[in-house]
N, C-alpha and C positions, 0 to 999 in steps of 0.2 A: 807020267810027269817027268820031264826032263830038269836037270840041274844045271848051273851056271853060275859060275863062282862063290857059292856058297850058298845058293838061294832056288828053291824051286821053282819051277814055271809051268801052268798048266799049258799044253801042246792043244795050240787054237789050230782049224782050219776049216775055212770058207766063213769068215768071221763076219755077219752082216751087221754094221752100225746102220744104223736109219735116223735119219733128221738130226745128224751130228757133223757141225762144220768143223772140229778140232777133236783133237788128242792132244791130255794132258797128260804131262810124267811130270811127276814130283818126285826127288831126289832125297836122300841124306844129306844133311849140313847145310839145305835150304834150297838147293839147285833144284829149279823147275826147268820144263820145257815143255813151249806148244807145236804140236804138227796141224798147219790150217789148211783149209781146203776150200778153194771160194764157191760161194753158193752157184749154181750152173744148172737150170733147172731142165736144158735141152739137151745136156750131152753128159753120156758117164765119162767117167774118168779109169785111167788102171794106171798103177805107181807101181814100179818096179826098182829094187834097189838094187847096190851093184853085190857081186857074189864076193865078197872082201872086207877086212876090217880098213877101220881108219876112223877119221874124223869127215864128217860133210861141212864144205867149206859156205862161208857166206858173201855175196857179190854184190856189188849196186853198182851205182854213178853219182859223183857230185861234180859242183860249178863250183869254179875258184874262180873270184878277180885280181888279178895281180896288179898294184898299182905300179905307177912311173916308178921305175928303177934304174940307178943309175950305178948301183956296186953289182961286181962279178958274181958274186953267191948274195943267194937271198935263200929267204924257211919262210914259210907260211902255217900255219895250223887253220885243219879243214874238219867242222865239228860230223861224225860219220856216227850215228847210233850202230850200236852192238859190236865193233871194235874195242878189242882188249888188248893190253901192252905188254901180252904173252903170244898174241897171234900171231903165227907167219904169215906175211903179208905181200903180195903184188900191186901196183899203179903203173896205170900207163895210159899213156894222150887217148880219147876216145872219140872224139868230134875235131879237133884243134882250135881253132880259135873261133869264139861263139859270137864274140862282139866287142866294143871295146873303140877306139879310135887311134892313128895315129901306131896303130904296131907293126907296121912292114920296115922300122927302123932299129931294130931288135930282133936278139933270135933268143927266148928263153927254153931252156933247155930243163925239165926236170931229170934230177942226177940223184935221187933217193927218196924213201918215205918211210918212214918209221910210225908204228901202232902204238898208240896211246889210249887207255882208258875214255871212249866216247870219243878220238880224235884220230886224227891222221897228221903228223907233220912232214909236209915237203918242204924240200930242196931244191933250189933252183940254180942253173947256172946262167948268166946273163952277160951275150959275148957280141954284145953290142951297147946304144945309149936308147934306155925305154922315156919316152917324154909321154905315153900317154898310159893306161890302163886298158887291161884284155880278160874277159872271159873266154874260160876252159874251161872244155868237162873231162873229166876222167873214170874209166874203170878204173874197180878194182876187185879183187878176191884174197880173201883173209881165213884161215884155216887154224882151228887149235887142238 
């Protein structure tokens, strides 16, 4: 039985779950967490973590539209589940302009983004005159 900060743990190996698409961990002071794994009835799978402490970071992509703008800085707020306003946080253009009319008379520049509880607020800079409205998508990766 090996130890770990004050807690014993029995030492697993070659640990076979069957017919289980998650692991759950339940925490102290309420913090749960699920590890899923999508059903794949033709192919195994093998997960390998890295050999390192840290955090594992979370990543996606969302669509912003930015309407007509016509002042220098502009903020948007982009609603992103599982972002927290402790996360360290990345954003950056991932497609560029998705749709939208009228934006080749404009250069909107995002210039920062700040984590928010369930949000993202960007920052833009706009160093032109926007008369029409653009979607964009953006990654991002947020870690805590």
């Amino acid at each position: 039985m090996s130890t770990y900060g004050g807690f014993n743990f029995t030492g697993f190996k070659g640990v076979n779950l069957r017919n289980t698409a998650a692991i759950r961990m339940e925490m102290d002071g309420g913090f749960n967490a699920t590890v899923a794994v999508p059903a794949s009835p033709d192919a195994s799978r093998a997960y390998r973590f890295p050999d390192k402490d840290g955090t594992f970071p979370i990543m996606g992509t969302f669509k912003v539209q930015l309407p007509a703008i016509a002042t220098t800085y502009y903020s948007t707020i982009a609603t992103v589940t599982g972002i927290r306003a402790e996360d360290a946080l990345i954003v950056f253009p991932n497609k560029g302009v998705t749709g939208g009319y009228n934006f080749a008379t404009t250069s909107i520049i995002l210039i920062g983004a700040d984590p928010g509880n369930g949000q993202i607020t960007l920052f833009f800079q706009n160093s032109g005159n926007s008369t029409g409205y653009i979607d964009r998508v953006y990654s991002y990766v947020a870690a805590r």
